[in-house]
GUTIDREN-607496 format. One line per 3 residues: number of its first residue (from 1); for each residue x, y, z of N, C-alpha, C. Coordinates in Angstrom, 1 decimal. Layout:
<pts>
NUM = X:Y:Z:X:Y:Z:X:Y:Z ~ ...
</pts>
This chain:
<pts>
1 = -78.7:-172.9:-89.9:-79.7:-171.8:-90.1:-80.5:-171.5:-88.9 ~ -80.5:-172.7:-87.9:-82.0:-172.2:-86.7:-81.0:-171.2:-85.8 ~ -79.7:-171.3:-86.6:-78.9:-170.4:-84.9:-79.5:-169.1:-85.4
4 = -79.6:-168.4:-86.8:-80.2:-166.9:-86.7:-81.5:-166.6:-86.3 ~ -82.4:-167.6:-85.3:-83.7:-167.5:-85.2:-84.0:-166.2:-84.0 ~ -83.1:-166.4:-82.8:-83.1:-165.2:-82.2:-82.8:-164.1:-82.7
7 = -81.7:-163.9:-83.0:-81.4:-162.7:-84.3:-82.4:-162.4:-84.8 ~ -83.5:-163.1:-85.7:-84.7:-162.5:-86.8:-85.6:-161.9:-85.8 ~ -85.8:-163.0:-84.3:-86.9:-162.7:-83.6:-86.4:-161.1:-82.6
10 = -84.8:-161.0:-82.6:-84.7:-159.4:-81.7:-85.3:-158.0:-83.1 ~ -84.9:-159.1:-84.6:-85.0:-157.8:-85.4:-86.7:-157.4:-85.8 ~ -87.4:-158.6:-85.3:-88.8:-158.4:-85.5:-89.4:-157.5:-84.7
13 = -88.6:-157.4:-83.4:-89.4:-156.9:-82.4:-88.9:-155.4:-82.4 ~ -87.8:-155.4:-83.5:-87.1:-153.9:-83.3:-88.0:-152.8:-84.8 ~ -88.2:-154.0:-85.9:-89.4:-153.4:-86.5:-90.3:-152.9:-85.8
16 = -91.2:-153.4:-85.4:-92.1:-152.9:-84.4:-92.3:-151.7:-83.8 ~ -90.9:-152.0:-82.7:-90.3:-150.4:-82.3:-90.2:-149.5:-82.8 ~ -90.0:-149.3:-84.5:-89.6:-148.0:-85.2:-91.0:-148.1:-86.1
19 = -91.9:-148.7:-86.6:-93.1:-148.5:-86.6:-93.7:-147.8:-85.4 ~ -93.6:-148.3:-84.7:-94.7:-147.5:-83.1:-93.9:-146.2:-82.8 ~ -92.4:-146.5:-83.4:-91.7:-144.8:-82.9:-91.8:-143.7:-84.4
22 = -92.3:-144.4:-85.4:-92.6:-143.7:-86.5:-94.2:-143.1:-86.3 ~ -95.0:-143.8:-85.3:-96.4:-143.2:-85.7:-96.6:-142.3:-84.6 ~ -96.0:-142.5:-83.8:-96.4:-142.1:-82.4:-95.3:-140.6:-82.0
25 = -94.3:-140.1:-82.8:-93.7:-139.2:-82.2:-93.4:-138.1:-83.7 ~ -93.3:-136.7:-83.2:-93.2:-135.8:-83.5:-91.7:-135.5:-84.5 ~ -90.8:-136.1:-85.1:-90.3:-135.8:-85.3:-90.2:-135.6:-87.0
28 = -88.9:-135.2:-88.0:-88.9:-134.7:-89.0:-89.3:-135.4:-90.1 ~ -89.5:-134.5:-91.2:-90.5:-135.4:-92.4:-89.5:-136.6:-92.6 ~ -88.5:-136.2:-93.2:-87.4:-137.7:-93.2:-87.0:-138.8:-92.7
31 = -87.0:-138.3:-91.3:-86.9:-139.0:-90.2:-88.2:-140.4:-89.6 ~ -89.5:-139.4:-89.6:-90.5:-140.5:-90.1:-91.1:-141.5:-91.2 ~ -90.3:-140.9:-92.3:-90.5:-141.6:-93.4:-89.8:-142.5:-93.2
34 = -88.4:-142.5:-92.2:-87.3:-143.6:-92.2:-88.2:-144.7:-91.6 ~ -88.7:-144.5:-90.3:-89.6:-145.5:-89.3:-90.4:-145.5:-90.2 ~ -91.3:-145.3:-90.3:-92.8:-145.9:-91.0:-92.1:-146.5:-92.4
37 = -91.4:-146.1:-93.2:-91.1:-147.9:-94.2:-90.2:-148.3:-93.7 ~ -89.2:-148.1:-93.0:-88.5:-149.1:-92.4:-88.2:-150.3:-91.7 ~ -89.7:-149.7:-90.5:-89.7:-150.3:-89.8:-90.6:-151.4:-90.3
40 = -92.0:-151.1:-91.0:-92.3:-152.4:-91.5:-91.6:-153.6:-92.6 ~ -90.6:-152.8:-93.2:-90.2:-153.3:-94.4:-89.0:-154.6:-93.3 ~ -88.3:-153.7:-92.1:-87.6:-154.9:-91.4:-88.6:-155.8:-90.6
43 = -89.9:-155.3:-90.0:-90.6:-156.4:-89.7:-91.2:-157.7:-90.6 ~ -91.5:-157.4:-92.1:-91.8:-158.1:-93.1:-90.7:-159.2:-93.5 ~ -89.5:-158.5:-93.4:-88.6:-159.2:-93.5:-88.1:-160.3:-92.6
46 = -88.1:-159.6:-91.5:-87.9:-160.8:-90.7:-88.6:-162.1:-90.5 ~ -90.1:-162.1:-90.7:-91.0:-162.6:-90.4:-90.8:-163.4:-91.5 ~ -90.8:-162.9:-93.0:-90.8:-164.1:-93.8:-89.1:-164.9:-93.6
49 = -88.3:-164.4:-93.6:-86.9:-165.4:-92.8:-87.2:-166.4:-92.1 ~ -88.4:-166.2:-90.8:-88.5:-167.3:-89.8:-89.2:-168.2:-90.5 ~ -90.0:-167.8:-91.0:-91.0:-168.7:-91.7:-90.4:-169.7:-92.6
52 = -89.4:-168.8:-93.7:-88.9:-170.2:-94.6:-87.9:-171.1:-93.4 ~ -87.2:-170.6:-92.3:-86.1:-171.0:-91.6:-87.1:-172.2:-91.3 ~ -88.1:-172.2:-90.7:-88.9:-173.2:-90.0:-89.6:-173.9:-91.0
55 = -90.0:-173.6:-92.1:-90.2:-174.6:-92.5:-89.4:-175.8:-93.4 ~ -88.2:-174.9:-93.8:-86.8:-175.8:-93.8:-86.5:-176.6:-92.8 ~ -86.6:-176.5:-91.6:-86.5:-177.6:-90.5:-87.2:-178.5:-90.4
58 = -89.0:-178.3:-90.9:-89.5:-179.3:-90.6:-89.5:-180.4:-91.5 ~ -88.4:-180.3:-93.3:-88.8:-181.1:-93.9:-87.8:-182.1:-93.5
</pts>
């Protein structure tokens, strides 16, 4: 399981990206509705992934 940890950590940071590209740019109603839940729903996600991954490791 620790091999998906880079994987969770590129998808955290790509949440991010479509959060900040959902608030910050001009584009269609649809289109920003995709980023703004999207993007947090894959940052939320990923984040609780690492979390259980690591603390599966430490038992």
């Amino acid at each position: 399981m620790h091999r998906f940890l880079p994987v969770l950590m590129v998808l955290l940071i790509v949440g991010n990206l479509f959060t900040i590209l959902g608030l910050t740019t001009n584009l269609s109603s649809a289109s920003t509705r995709f980023f703004l839940i999207g993007g947090p729903a894959l940052t939320v996600c990923a984040a609780l992934s690492i979390v259980i991954i690591v603390l599966k490791r430490k038992r």
